[in-house]
N, C-alpha and C positions, 0 to 999 in steps of 0.2 A: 527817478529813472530806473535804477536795479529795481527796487519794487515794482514797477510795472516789468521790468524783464522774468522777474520770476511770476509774476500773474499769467503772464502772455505764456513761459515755455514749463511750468510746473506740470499739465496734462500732458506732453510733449515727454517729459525725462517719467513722470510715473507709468507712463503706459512702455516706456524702453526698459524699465525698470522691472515690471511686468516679463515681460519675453526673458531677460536674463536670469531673471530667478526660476522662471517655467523650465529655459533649456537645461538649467545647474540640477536642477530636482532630477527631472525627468533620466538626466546621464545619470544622475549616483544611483536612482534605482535601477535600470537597466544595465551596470555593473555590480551594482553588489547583486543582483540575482540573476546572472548571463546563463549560470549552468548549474541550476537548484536541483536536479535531481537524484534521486540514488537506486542504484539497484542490487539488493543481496541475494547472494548464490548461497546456499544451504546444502548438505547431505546427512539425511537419514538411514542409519545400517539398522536393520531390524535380522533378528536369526531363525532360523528353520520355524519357529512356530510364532513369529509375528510378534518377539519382544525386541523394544529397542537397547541395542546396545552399541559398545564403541568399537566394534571390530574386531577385535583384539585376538580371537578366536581365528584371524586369517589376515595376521600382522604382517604387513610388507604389502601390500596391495596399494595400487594409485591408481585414481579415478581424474580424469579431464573432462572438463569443457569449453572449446573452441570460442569465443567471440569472433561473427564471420562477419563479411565484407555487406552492409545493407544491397540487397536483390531490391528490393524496389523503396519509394520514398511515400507514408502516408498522408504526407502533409503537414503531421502535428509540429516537425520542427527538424534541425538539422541531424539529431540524433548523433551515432559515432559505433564506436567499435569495442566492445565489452574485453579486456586481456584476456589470456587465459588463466581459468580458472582451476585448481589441483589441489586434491586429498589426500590423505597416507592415512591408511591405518599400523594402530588406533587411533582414531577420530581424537581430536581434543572438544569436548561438545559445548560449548558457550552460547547457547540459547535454551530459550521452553517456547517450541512450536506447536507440541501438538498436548492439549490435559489442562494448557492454563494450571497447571500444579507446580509451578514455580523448580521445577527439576530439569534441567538441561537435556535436549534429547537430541539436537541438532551441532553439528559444526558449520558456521556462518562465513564468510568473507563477504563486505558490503563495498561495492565503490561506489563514491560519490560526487560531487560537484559535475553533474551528468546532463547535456542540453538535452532537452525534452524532441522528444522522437523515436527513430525507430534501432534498437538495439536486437541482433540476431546470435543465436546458439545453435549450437552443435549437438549432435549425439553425445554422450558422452562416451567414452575409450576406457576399458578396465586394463590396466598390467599388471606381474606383481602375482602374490599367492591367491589363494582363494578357491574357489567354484562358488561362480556368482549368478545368480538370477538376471535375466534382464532390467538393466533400469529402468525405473519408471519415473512421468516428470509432472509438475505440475506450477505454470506461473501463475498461478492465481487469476487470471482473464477474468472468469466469472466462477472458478468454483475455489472456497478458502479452503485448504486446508484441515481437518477438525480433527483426522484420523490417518490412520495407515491405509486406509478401504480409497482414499480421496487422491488417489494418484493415477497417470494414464501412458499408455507407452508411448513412443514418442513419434507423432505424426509429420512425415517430412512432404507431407501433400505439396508445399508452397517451394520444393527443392525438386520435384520432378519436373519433367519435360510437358507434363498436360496441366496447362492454367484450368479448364473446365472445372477441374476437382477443390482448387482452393476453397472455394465458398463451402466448404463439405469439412472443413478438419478441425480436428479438437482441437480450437483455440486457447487454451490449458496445456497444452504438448506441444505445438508445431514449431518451436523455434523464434518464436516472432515475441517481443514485449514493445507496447510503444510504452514511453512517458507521455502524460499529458499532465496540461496546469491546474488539471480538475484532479491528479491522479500523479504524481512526481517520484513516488515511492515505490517499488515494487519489487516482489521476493520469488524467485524461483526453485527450490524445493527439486533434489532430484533423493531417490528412496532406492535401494540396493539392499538385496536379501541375500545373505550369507546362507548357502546349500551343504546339506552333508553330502559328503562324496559317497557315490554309488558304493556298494558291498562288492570285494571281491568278485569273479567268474566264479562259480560252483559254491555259495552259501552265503550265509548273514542274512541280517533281518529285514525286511523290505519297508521304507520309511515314508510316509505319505505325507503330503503339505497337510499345512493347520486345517482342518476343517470350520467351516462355516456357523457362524454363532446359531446357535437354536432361538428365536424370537417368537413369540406368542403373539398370539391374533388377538389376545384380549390385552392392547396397552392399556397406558396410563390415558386420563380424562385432558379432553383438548383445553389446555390456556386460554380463555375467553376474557381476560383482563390485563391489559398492561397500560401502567400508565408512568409518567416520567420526574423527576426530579433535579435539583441543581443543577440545572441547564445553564451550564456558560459556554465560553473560551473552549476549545476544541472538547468536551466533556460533557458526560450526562450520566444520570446515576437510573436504570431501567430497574421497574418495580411491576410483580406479576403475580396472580393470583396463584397459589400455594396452594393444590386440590391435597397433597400428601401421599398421592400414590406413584409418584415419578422416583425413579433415579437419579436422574440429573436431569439438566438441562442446556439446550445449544439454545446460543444467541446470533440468529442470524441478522447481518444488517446493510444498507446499502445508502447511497443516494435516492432510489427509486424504489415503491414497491417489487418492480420483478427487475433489479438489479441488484441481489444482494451480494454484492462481492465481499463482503469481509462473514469472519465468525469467529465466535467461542465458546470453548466449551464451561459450563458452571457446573460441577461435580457436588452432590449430596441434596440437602433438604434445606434448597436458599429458595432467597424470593426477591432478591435485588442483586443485582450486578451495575458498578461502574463505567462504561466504555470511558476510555482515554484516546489524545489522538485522533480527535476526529477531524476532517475534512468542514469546511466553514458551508451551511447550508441547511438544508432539510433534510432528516436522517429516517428512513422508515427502519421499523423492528420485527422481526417475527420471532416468536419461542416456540422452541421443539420442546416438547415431556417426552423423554426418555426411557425408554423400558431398562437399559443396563448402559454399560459403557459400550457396548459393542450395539446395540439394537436401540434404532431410534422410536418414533411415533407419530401423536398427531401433530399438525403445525399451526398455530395459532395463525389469527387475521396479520394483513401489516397495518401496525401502528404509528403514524404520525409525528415524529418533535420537530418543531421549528423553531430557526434563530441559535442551531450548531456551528458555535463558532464566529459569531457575530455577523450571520447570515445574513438576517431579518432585521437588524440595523440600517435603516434607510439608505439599505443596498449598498454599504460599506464595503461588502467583499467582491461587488461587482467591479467598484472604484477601485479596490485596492490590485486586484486584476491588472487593470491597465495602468497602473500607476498616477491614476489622476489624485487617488487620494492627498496620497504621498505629493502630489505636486500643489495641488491645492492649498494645502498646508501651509507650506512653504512659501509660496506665493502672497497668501495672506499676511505672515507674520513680513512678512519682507515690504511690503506694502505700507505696511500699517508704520513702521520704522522708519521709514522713506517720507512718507506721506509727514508724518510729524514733525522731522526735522528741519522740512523743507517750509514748514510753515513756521515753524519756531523760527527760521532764520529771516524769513520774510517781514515776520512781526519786529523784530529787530529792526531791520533795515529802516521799516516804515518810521518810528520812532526817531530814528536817527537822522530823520529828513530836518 
């Protein structure tokens, strides 16, 4: 009689078995990653003629940035309210943003555990010593970073009274970063240039901004080869034909041919560069040949890697997305433990008739 009660209700307790283990998965991943993203505020002082330094030259100065009340909702998710964010020179500089030269050129503060959505900024406010240039900003939207030339004033289109114009603003400057699940990270960059104070009324020498890099018409020969290596886990090692008349060379890259939102720079006479860090999916490449560090060139085709990140794994990163991976899993082994026991104990019973 119990052997047939476990025949009859064993589909019955493994399919409820099923559901409990699905709901347990499913909660643990949905709190351990509620509010996966981060975003770092950065500032760059560069001085009268476009070198980075730490301020120091116009010690006492504090620079803010407002985290404001979200103006409208994208969609991507709950978003929230970024603190404010404040500098003092001298800078303490604890990053390498711009050279890839392993030489600190920025002062970072990063916050994190961030819901994915929509995070809004301020102008920024200078007080404090100095004669400062106006700030300039850049979150990264769609242009990285590479230089001091890679910065924009800051566009409040999306803060005035006529909506017509939003569609119209450097989305690079306007105030606005979303987080997304494709995109969780992201770094806003504001750049302030320490000015010499005017000469006296009646003399001294009259002092002009940096002028303009001299680049020649005849660069370096277009990159017509790139092709890829140890392609795993967020990483790829990019390899490219070496003509020998470049300076250096930028690495631009994205998700998509014409979204190349990240870059860097590769300084002297290489032919491979590492990315680390990448996003799980299809990575396209383009390389710039470089006439100098200030003058760039031609831009090579984009190039192709797939299975960044374990993309291209029978669509693991789409599963891991919605957490079915992770449920599936679990489910399985929880099953399969279930499942055995339950017949282990059946096999007994039966015996013991």
């Amino acid at each position: 009689m119990i052997g047939r009660f476990f025949k009859i209700f064993l589909p019955v307790i493994t399919v409820l078995s099923l559901f409990v283990f699905g709901a347990l998965a499913t909660a643990g991943r949905v709190f351990a990653s509620e509010n996966p993203g981060s975003i770092k505020v950065c500032k760059i002082v560069i001085d009268e003629s476009g070198n980075v330094v730490d301020g120091s030259e116009a010690s006492g100065a504090t620079f803010s940035i407002e985290g404001l009340t979200a103006i409208f909702n994208s969609g991507e998710g709950p978003g929230g309210v970024l603190p404010k964010t404040t500098f003092n020179t001298p800078l303490t500089l604890n990053a390498d943003l711009i050279g890839n030269d392993k030489v600190n050129d920025a002062a970072c503060v990063t916050y994190r555990n961030l819901a994915v959505g929509d995070y809004f900024y301020s102008q920024e406010s200078i007080t404090g010593s100095g004669n400062w240039a106006d700030p300039k900003y850049n979150d990264q939207f769609d242009t990285t970073v590479s230089s001091i030339s890679d910065f924009f004033s800051y566009d409040n289109k999306l803060f005035d009274s006529d909506s017509s114009n939003d569609d119209a603003r450097n989305k690079n400057a306007d105030g606005h970063i979303i987080l997304q699940n494709e995109r969780l990270n992201r770094t806003l960059i504001v750049l302030n240039q320490v000015k010499v104070n005017p000469p006296a009324v009646g003399g001294g020498p009259s002092l002009g901004g940096a002028s303009a890099p001299a680049c020649s018409v005849n660069g370096p020969q277009k990159v017509d080869q790139v092709w890829f290596s140890d392609v795993k886990s967020g990483e790829v090692t990019v390899h490219w034909a070496n003509k020998g008349d470049a300076a250096g060379y930028h690495i631009a890259y994205g998700p998509t041919a014409d979204n190349m939102l990240w870059g860097v720079e590769v300084a002297g006479n290489l032919n491979t560069y590492t990315l680390k860090d990448l996003p799980a999916g299809d990575l396209f490449v383009k390389i710039i040949a470089k006439q100098s560090a200030d003058c760039g060139g031609p831009t090579s085709e984009a190039f192709k890697v797939g299975g960044v990140g374990g993309g291209q794994v029978l669509g693991a990163s789409t599963l891991a997305k919605t957490g079915i991976a992770e449920s599936l899993m679990i489910l399985l082994a929880g099953f399969s433990v279930l499942s055995l026991g339950l017949w282990q104990v059946q096999k007994v019973l039966q015996k013991s008739k």
